[in-house]
C-alpha positions, 0 to 999 in steps of 0.5 A: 087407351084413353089419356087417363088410363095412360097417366095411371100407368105412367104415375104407377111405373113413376112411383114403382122406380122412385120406390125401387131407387130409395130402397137400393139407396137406403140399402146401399147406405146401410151397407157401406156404414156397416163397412166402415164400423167394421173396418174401424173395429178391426183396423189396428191404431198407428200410433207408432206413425202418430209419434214419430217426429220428423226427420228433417230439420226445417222446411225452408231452402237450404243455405247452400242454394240460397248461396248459390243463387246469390252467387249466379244473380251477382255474377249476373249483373257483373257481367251484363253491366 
């Protein structure tokens, strides 16, 4: 086989991957947007979880360790001074 014949093959295998990939990658597009339009129009709406507020009332630290803190950083330099 000459050199010519050897890119006419490789240029035909070339293009019959590049062709292959781009149809299984437009078919997996399709498909994986046919999902998603069909999970959303059959999901319920969480409204419920939406509206509900939280239960908790802040979310700092709560006075009771910052006094407990306070109280061991105090003792603490009582008795290292």
């Amino acid at each position: 086989m000459d050199i010519g014949a050897l890119l006419t093959t490789a240029g035909n295998l070339m293009l019959t991957g590049m062709v292959g990939v781009f149809v299984f990658l437009s078919l997996l597009i399709g498909a994986v947007t046919l999902m998603s339009k069909l999970a959303s129009k059959f999901s319920q709406p969480e409204l419920a979880a939406s509206q509900r507020t939280p239960s908790f009332k802040s979310q700092g630290v709560p006075n009771e360790h910052i006094a407990a803190i306070s109280a061991a950083i105090a003792q603490y330099k009582i008795n290292n001074n």
